[in-house]
C-alpha positions as a Markdown table, in Angstrom:
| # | Residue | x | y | z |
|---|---|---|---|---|
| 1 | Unk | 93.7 | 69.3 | 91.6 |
| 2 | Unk | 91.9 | 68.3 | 88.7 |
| 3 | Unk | 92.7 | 66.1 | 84.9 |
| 4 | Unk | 95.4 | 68.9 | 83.5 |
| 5 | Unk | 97.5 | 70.0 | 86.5 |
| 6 | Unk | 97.4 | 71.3 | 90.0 |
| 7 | Unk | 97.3 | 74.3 | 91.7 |
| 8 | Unk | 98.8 | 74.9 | 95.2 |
| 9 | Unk | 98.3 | 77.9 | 97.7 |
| 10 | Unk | 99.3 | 78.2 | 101.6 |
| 11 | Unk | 102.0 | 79.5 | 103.5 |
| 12 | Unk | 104.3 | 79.9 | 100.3 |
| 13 | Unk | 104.1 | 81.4 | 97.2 |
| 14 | Unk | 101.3 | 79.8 | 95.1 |
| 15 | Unk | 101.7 | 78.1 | 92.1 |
| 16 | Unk | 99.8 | 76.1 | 89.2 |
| 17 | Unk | 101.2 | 73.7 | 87.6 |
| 18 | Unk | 99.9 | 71.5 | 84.4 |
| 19 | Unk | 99.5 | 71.7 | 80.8 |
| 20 | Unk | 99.9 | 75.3 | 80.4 |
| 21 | Unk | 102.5 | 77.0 | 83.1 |
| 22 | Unk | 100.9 | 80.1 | 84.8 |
| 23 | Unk | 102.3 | 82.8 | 86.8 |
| 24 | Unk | 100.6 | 85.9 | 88.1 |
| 25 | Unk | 102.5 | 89.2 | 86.6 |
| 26 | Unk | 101.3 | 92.9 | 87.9 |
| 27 | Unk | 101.3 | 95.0 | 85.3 |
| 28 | Unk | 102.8 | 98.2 | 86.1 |
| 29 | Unk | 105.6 | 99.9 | 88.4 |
| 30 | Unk | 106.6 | 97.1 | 91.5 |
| 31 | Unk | 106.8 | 99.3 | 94.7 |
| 32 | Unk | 107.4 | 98.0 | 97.8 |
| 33 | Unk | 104.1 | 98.0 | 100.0 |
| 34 | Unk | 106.1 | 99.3 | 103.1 |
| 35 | Unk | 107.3 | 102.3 | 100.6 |
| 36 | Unk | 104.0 | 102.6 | 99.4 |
| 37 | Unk | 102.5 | 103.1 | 102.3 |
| 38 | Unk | 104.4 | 105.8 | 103.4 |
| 39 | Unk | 104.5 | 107.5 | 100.6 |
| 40 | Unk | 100.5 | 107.4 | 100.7 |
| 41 | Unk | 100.7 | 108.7 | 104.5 |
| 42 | Unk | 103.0 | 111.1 | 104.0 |
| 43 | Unk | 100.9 | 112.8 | 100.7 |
| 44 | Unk | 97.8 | 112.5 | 102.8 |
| 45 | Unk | 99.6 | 114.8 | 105.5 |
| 46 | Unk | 100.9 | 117.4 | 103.3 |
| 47 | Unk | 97.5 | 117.9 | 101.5 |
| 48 | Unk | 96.0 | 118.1 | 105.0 |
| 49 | Unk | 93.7 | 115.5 | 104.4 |
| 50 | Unk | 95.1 | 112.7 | 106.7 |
| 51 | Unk | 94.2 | 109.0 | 106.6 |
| 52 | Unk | 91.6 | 107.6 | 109.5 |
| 53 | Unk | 91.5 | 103.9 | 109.3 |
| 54 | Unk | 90.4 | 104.0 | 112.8 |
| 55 | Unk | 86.7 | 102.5 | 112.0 |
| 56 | Unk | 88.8 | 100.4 | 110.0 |
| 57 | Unk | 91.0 | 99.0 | 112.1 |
| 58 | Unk | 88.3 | 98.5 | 115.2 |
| 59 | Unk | 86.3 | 95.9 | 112.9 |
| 60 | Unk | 89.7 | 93.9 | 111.9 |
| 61 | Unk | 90.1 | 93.7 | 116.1 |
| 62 | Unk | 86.2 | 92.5 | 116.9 |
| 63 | Unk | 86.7 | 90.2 | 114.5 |
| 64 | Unk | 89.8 | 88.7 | 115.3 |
């Protein structure tokens, strides 16, 4: 909140709204992040380099 507008942010898309209307665009191609991920493991595979987010993926669990 503030003197020109407001800006909200949560469980749905967030949005800004006051003097000047703003909305994030990516510039760039739009892939979906499901596609995009396999498409990532699956060139990771072929090159024979594969993808280890194990070290990753235990520090997301001990902090949870």
């Amino acid at each position: 909140m503030g003197s020109d507008g407001i800006g909200k942010s949560g469980w749905q898309a967030p949005y800004v709204k006051g003097k000047t209307t703003w909305r994030y665009r990516e510039a760039g191609e739009r892939i979906d992040m499901y596609q995009r991920e396999h498409n990532e493991l699956f060139a990771s595979v072929r090159s024979g380099k594969p993808i280890n987010d194990g070290d990753w993926m235990a520090h997301s669990t001990l902090m949870a």
